[in-house]
C-alpha atoms as one frame of an Amber mdcrd trajectory, in Angstrom:
protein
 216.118  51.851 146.305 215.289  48.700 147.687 215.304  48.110 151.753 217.434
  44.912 152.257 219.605  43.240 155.354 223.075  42.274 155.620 224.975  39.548
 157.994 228.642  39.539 159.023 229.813  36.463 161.196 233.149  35.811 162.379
 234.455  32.164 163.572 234.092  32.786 167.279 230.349  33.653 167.433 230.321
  37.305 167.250 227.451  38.094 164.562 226.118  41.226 163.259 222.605  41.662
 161.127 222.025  45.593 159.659 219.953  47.066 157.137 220.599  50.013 154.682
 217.792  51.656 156.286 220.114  54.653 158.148 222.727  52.000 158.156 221.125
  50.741 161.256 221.984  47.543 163.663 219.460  45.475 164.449 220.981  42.500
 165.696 224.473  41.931 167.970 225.537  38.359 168.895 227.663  37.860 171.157
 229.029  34.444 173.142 228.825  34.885 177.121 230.867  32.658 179.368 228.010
  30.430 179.600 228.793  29.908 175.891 224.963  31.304 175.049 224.958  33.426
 172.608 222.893  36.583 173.743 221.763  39.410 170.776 222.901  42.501 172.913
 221.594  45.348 170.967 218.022  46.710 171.016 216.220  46.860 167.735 212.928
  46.481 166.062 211.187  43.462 164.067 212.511  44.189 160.398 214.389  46.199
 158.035 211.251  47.923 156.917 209.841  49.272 160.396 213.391  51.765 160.608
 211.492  53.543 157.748 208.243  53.738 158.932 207.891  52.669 163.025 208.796
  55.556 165.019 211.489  54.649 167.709 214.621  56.467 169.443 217.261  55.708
 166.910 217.946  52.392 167.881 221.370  51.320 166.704 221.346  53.858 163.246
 223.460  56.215 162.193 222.516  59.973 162.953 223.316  62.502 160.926 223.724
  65.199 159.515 224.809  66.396 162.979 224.320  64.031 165.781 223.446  65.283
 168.905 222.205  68.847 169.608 222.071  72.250 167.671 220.983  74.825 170.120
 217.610  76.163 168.580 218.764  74.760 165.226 220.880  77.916 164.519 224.301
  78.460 163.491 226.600  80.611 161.402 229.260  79.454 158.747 231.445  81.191
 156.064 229.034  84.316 157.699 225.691  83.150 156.314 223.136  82.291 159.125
 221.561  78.657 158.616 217.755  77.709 160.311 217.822  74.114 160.496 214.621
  72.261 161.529 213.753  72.144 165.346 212.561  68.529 166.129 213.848  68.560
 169.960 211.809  71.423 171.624 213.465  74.538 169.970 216.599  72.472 169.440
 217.829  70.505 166.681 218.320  66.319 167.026 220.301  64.322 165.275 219.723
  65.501 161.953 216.118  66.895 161.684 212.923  65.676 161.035 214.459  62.722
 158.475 217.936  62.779 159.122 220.141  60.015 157.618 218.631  57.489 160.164
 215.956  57.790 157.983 217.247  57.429 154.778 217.508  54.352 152.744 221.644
  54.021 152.287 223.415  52.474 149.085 225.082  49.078 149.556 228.931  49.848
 147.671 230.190  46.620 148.788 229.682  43.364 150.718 232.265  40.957 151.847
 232.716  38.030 154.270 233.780  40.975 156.960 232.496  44.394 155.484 229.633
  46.591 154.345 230.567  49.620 152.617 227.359  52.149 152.524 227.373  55.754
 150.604 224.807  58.428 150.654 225.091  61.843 148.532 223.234  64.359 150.941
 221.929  67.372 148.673 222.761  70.828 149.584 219.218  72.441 151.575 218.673
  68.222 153.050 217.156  68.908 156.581 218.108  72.996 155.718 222.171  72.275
 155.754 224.396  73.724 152.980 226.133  72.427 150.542 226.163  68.279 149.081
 227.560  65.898 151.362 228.864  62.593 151.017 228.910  60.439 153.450 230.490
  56.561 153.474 230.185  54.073 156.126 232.615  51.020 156.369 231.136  48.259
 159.467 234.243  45.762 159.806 233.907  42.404 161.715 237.451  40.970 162.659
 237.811  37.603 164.251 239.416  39.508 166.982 235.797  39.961 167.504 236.389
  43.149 166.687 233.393  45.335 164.876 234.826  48.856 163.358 232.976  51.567
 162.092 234.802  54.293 159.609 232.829  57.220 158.649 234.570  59.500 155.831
 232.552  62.278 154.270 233.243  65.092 151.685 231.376  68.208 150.593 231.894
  70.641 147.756 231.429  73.707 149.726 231.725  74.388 153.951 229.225  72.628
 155.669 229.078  70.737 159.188 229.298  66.964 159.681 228.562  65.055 163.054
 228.272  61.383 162.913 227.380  58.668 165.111 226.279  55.270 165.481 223.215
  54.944 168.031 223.357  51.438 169.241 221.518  50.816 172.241 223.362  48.134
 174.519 222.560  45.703 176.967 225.744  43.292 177.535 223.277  41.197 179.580
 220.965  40.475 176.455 218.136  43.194 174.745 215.243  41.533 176.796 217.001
  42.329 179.888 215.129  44.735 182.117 217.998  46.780 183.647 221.680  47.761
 182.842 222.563  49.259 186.556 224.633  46.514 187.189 226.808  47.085 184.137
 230.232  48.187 185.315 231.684  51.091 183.261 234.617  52.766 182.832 234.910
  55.774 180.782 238.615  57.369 179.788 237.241  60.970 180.393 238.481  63.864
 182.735 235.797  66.133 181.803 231.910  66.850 180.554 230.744  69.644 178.732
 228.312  71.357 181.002 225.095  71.961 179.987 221.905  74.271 180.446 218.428
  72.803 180.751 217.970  71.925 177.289 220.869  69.864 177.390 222.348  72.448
 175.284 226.535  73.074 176.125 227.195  76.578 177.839 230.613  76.172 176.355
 232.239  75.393 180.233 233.707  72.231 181.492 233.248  70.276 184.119 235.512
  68.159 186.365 234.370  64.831 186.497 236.135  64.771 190.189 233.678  64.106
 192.766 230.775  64.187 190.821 228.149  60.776 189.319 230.178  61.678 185.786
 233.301  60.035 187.262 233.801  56.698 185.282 237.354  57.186 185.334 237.682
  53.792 188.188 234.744  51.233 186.828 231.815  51.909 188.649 228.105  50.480
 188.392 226.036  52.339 185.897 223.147  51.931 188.683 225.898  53.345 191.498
 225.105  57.584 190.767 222.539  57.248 187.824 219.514  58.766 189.847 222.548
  61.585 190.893 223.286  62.360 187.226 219.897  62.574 186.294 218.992  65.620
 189.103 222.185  67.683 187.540 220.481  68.184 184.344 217.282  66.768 185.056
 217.572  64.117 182.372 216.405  60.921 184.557 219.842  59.710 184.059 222.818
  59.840 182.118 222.789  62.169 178.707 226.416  63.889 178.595 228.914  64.341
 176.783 232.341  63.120 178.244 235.459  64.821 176.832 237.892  61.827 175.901
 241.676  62.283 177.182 242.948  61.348 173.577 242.958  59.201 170.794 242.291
  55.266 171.782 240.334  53.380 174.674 237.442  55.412 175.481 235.134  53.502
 177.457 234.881  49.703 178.435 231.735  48.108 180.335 231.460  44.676 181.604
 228.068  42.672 182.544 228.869  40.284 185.397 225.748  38.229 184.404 226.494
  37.478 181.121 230.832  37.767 181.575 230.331  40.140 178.082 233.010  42.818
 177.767 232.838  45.627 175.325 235.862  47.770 175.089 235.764  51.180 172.926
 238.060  52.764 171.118 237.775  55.798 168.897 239.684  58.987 167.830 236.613
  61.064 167.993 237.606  64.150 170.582 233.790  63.020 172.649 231.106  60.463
 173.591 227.504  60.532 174.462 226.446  58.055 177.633 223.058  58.166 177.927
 221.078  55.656 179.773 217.481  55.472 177.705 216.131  58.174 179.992 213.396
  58.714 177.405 212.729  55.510 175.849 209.292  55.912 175.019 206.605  53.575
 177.530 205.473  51.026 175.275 208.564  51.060 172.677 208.729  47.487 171.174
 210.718  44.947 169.088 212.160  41.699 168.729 208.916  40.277 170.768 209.228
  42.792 173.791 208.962  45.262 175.351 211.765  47.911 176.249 211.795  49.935
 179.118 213.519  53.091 180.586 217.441  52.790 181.147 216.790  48.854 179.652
 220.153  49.768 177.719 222.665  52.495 177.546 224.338  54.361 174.641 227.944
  55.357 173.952 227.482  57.707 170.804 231.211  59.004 169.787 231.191  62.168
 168.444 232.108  65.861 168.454 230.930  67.683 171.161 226.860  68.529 170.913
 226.388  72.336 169.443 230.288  72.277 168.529 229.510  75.234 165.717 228.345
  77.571 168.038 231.603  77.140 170.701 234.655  78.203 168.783 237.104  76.130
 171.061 235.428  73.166 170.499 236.537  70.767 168.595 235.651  71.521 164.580
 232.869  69.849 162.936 232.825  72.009 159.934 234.000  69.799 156.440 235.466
  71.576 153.398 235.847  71.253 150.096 239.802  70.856 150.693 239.277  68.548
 153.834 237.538  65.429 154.380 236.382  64.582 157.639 237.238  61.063 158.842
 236.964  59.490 162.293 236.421  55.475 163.512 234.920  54.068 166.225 235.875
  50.331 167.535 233.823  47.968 169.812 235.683  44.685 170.756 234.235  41.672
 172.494 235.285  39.575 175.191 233.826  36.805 177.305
C-alpha cells in the first residue's frame, strides 16, 4: 500500500497535513492573534520517516491498546494473553509495531474529512481475535478538528485508542510549554506504582500538582508531579467528570486556545518527559517538555481493574468514542 499525505483547510486558517502512515499528524496550522499562522504540532520531515525514523509517537494513532498493559498480561473470556513487552516488562501502546506503525487505508477524502480503515488480524502484536478499526479526522470551519474512532471484532478482544499529538500552542520550534495555562475537567487520577502501572486506587486531585481543575501554568507544579511518580513531569491519567469539555489550554504568546472535548471516561497529560535528546524534525530540534500531550482514552491497564471503565469489544458491541479539539485566537 502506498505511503501518501492528505490536507484539510478550512476558510479561517486552521490547516491540517496527515499521512496514512498510523494515521499520523504531521502538521497543525493555526492563526494566532498576531494573525501568523504558527504549525503547533510536533512532527517529523515526511510521510515516509513515521515508517522507518524511530520517534515517540508524534501525533499517530496508538493502538491496539494505548497506554500501558502491566507486564503485557491479561485475561479475557478465561484464556491468559502474553502480549509483547516493549516498555520495560510493560506493554506500550500497542507493541513492538502497533498501528502507529502501520500503513492505514484511505476510504474516503473530502474537502473536510479523511476516513482511514485497518483490519487488524487475530495474533497482531499477540491480541485475539480480527479487529477493525476506522478513523474519521473532521475539519469544521468552526475550526473545529474531530476525531471518531469506531472498531469491531468477531470475537472478545480489547481496544484502546488514541491520538498522540504532541502540542505546542506557541509554535513546534518553541523551546518550552510551562507557560501554557491549562485547565483540565478532572476530580481524580488513577494512582500509579513505579512503572507507571495503575494500582487500581484513586487519587484526589485536591491539593496536589494534578489539580488543573482552576487554569494553572503547566510550568507552576510540573517539577512536583514529576517527584510523585518519578516521571520528570506530567504522565497521568486524569479521570474526566463526564461526557464533554475535558481540558482547555491557552498560550499567552501566541493568544492560541485549544479546547477538548471527548466522551472517553480518561486522558493522558504528559509533558515529553522522555523525548529522546537529539529527536528531530521539521528542521529542529525538540527538546524535553518542548510540548505536552492530551491522549483521551480508557484508563491505562483497564483489563486488569474490573471497575474500570471496559475496554473489551465484542462481537455484539462496537466500541465507539470521539475526541474534539477546537481553535480559538
Amino acid at each position: 500500500m502506498s505511503i501518501n499525505t492528505y490536507k484539510l483547510a478550512n476558510a479561517n486558517g486552521v490547516a491540517i497535513t496527515v499521512t496514512n502512515v498510523g494515521c499520523a499528524i504531521i502538521n497543525l496550522e493555526v492563526p494566532g492573534k498576531d494573525g501568523k499562522i504558527r504549525d503547533i504540532v510536533l512532527g517529523l520531515d515526511k510521510a515516509e520517516d513515521y515508517l522507518t525514523k524511530p520517534h515517540p509517537f508524534f501525533g499517530v494513532v496508538a493502538g491496539r491498546f494505548a497506554n500501558r498493559i502491566g507486564n503485557g498480561k491479561f485475561m479475557l473470556g478465561g484464556k491468559a494473553y502474553q502480549l509483547e513487552t516493549n516498555d520495560g516488562l510493560h506493554h506500550l501502546h500497542g507493541g513492538i509495531e502497533g498501528f502507529d506503525k502501520k500503513v492505514w487505508n484511505v476510504e474516503e477524502v473530502t474537502d473536510s474529512k479523511i476516513v482511514f480503515t485497518y483490519n487488524s488480524p487475530c495474533g497482531d502484536a499477540k491480541y485475539p481475535g480480527n479487529l477493525n478499526a476506522r478513523i474519521t479526522y473532521t475539519l469544521s470551519n468552526d475550526n473545529t478538528l474531530r476525531m471518531d474512532y469506531h472498531t469491531t471484532t468477531d470475537t472478545e478482544t480489547i481496544c484502546n485508542l488514541t491520538n498522540h499529538s504532541y502540542f505546542n500552542l506557541g509554535g513546534f520550534a518553541e523551546e518550552n510549554i510551562y507557560d501554557h495555562e491549562m485547565q483540565i475537567n478532572a476530580d481524580k487520577i488513577t494512582a500509579v506504582d513505579t512503572g507507571l502501572i495503575p494500582t487500581g486506587k484513586f487519587i484526589d486531585v485536591t491539593g496536589t500538582p494534578f489539580d488543573f481543575r482552576t487554569a494553572k501554568t503547566i510550568g507552576q507544579d510540573l517539577e512536583a508531579a514529576g517527584k510523585v511518580s518519578n516521571t520528570g513531569g506530567y504522565d497521568h491519567n486524569f479521570v474526566l467528570n463526564g461526557v464533554g469539555k475535558a481540558a482547555s489550554v491557552y498560550a499567552p504568546k501566541s493568544g492560541i486556545r485549544m479546547t477538548i472535548s471527548t466522551n472517553s471516561p480518561g486522558m493522558q497529560l504528559y509533558t515529553g518527559n522522555m523525548i529522546p535528546a537529539g529527536a528531530t524534525g521539521k528542521g529542529v530540534t525538540y527538546a524535553k517538555h518542548s510540548a505536552f500531550c492530551l491522549e483521551t482514552q480508557l484508563f491505562p491497564d483497564a483489563i486488569n481493574h474490573p471497575h474500570f471503565p471496559t475496554c473489551v469489544v465484542t462481537k455484539e458491541k462496537a466500541q465507539e468514542f470521539y475526541t474534539e479539539f477546537k481553535f480559538e485566537w
